[in-house]
N, C-alpha and C positions, 0 to 999 in steps of 0.2 A: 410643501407638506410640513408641518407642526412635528415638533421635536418627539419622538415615540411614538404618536398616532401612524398605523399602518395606512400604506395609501394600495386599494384596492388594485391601481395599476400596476405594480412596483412587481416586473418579473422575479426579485431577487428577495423578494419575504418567503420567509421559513412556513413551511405548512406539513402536520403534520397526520401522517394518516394509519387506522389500527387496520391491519390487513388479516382476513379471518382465511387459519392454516385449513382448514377443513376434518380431516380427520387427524387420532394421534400419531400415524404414520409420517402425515405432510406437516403437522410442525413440527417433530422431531428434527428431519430433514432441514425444513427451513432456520432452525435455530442450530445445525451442524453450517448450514452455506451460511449465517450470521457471521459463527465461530470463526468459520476458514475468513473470510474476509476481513476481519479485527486482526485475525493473526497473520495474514497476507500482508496486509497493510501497514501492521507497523514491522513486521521483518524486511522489509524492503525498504522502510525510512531508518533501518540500523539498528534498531530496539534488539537486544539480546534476548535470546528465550527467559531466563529470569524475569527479565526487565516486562515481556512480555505476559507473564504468566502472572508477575504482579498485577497489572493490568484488571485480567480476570478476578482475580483476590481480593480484589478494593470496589466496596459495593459503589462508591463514587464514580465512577465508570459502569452506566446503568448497563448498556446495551451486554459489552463483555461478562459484568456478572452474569447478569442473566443466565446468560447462555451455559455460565457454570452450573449455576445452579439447577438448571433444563437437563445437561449433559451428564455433569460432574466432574470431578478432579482428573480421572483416569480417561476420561472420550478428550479430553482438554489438552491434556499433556501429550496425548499420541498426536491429535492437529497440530500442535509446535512442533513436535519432531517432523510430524511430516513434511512442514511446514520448511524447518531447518534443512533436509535432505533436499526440496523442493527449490529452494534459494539460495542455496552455505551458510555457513555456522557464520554469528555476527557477534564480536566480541566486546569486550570492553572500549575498545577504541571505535566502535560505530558511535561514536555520538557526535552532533557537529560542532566545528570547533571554530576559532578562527585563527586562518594563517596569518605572517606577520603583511601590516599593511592594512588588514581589516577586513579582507576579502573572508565571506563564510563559507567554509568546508564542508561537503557533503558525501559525505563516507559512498551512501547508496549511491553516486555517480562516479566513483572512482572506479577504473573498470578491476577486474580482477583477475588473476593470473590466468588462470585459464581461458581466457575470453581473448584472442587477438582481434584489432581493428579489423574491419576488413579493408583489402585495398583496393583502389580504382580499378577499373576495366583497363587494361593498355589497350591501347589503337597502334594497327599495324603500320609499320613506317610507310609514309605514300600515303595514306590513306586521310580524307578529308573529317578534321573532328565537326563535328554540326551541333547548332546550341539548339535546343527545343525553342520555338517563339513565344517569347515575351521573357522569355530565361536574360538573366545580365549575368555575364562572363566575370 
């Protein structure tokens, strides 16, 4: 395939498509589940509510304007806080960083206090452990 020509096979070309909301009930709707998902999605990659709300603010970021402009400032700011209550507050230090050595830091996988591992099942003493097949031990 020639350098920028799309090749009509290529599962992984961007295609882009206008989806009709139907009435102004259903795109209200669909431009709030936009919202929440812009704002899901970067408060879980660490984005601080500001950081987040900038986002929306900057018409360069077509999709999140939008949706301000659809909603407005106050439908917008209640979806961040819910958003914040929804996932915990992410601070200044959500951003990633790198530890020494060079390995990269991801705030959203660090776990957080309240959240303990869980731990293994114990197996009763006596009792045969068995591996699922085709499982390696």
């Amino acid at each position: 395939m020639p350098y920028q020509e799309p090749d009509a096979t290529d599962p992984m070309t961007l295609e882009g498509v206008e989806l009709d909301a139907g009435s102004a009930a259903e795109a209200r709707r669909a431009n709030v589940e936009m919202a929440e998902c812009f704002i899901d999605e970067f408060m879980r990659l660490g984005f601080s509510t500001d950081r987040i709300w900038r986002l929306f603010a900057t018409a360069g970021y077509a999709g999140p304007h939008r949706a301000l402009q659809a909603l407005g400032e106050q439908h917008i700011r209640a979806l961040i806080e819910a958003s914040t209550r929804r996932w915990g507050p992410r601070g200044p230090h959500a951003t990633p960083d790198f530890e020494p050595g060079g390995r990269l830091r991801l705030p959203v996988l660090d776990p957080t206090p309240n959240v303990q591992p869980r731990s293994a099942p114990s197996i009763p003493d006596g009792a045969a452990a068995t591996q699922p097949k085709g499982m390696v031990p």
